[in-house]
C-alpha positions, 0 to 999 in steps of 0.5 A, spaced: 945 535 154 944 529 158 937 531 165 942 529 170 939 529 177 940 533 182 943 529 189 937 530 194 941 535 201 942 530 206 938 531 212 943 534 217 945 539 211 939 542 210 936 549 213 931 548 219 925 551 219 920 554 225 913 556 224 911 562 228 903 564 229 901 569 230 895 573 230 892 581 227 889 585 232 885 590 228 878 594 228 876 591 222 877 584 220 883 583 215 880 578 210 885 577 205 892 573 206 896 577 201 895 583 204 898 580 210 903 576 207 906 583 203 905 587 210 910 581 214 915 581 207 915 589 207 917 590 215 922 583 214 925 587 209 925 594 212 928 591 219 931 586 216 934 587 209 934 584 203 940 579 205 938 578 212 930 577 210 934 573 204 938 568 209 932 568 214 927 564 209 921 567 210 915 565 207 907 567 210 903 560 209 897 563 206 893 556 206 894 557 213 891 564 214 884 564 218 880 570 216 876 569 222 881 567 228 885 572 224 891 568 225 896 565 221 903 561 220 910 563 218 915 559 216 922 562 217 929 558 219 930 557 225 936 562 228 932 567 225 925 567 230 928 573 233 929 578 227 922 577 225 919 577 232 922 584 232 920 585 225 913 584 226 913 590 231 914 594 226 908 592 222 903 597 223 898 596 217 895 591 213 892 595 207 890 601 210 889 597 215 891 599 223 894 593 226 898 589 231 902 583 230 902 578 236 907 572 236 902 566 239 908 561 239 913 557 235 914 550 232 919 546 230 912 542 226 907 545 222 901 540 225 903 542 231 903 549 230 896 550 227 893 546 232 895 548 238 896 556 236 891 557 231 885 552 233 886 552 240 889 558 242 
């Protein structure tokens, strides 16, 4: 079998992307960014369904959680900001945890995105 390189996607094909920051409210601090990233995959999946959360493309950044801020940034596609802004209302824990998400703002760049939401805020 001859390693045959795959055709890199050209610009104007490929999916685009959003990042959307947002922030914990919780008595407690949330330290851990896993159990962040499985709260927001398990509300994606209960709103949205395997298929939408699928086509939406939904990834928690966890180098970008800031457990004191107690914020961080998701990438998701761009015509799927909506669906998960409605999905992250549905989130109420995180671990045991009571909590809300808030959606601080969104950005077409990830530069962008962490520094006007989660170090200015």
């Amino acid at each position: 079998m001859v390693n045959a390189k795959l055709k890199p996607v050209m610009p104007s094909l490929r999916e685009k992307k959003r990042y959307l920051a947002f922030e914990v409210i919780s008595k407690n601090r949330v330290i851990e960014p896993d159990l962040v990233t499985k709260a927001v995959r398990d509300c994606s999946m209960q709103f949205l369904g395997q298929l939408g959360a699928a086509k939406a493309g939904i990834m928690v950044l966890n180098n970008k959680w800031d457990s004191s801020l107690q914020r961080g940034i998701i990438k998701v596609s761009n015509r799927h900001v909506d669906a998960l802004k409605a999905a992250l209302v549905f989130a109420d824990k995180v671990g045991n945890e009571e909590v809300i998400f808030k959606s601080l703002g969104v950005s077409g760049i990830l530069n962008k995105a962490e520094n006007k939401y989660l170090k200015g805020g």
